[in-house]
C-alpha positions in Angstrom: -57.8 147.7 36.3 -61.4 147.8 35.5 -61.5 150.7 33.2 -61.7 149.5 29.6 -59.3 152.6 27.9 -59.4 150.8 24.7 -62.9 152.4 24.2 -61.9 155.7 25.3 -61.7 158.9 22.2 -58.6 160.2 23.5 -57.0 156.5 23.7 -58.2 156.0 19.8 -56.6 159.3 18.8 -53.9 158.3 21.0 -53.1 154.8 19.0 -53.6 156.8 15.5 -50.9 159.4 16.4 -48.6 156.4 17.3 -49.1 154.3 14.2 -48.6 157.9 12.3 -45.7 159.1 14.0 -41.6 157.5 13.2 -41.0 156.3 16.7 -41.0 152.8 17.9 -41.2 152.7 21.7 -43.8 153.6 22.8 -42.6 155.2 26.0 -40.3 157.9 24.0 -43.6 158.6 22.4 -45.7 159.3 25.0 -43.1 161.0 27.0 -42.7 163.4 23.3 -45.3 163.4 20.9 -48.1 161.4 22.5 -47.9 163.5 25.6 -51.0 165.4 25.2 -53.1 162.6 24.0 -51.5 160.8 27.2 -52.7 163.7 29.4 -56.5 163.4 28.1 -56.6 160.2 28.5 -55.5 160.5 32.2 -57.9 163.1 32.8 -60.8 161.2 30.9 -59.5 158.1 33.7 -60.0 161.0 36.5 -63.6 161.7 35.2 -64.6 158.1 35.2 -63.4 157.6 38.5 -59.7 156.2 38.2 -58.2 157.9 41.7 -55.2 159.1 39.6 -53.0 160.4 43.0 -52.5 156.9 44.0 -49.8 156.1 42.1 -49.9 152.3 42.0 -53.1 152.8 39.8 -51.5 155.6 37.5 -48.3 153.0 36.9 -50.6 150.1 36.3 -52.3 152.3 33.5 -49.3 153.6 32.2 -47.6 149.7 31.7 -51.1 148.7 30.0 -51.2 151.5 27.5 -47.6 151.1 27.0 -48.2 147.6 26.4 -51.1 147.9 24.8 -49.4 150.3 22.0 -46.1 147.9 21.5 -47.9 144.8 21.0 -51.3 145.5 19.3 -50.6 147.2 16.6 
């Protein structure tokens, strides 16, 4: 993928709601309490050009955020 998302707002505000909230996978997070943060960050994706219909791209993004969450921090 050749969008950097670490640099992205809603990513950073994304990462301090995880490290704030109790759960431990990050998937039960963004499917619960990350899921807004998760949404602006796919529509900040959108604006920058990611085509986020093809869904290839949108699971590629997903398993990089996913594991950027469980193993950086």
């Amino acid at each position: 993928m050749d969008w950097d998302f670490t640099e992205n707002i809603a990513f950073k505000s994304l990462i301090e709601a995880f490290k704030e909230c109790d759960e431990t996978s990050a998937t039960e997070f963004l499917a619960s309490d990350g899921a807004s943060y998760y949404l602006e960050l796919i529509q900040d994706a959108a604006g920058d050009g990611i085509d986020i219909s093809d869904s290839e791209i949108m699971e590629e993004l997903q398993e990089e955020i996913i594991d950027y969450l469980e193993n950086n921090l």
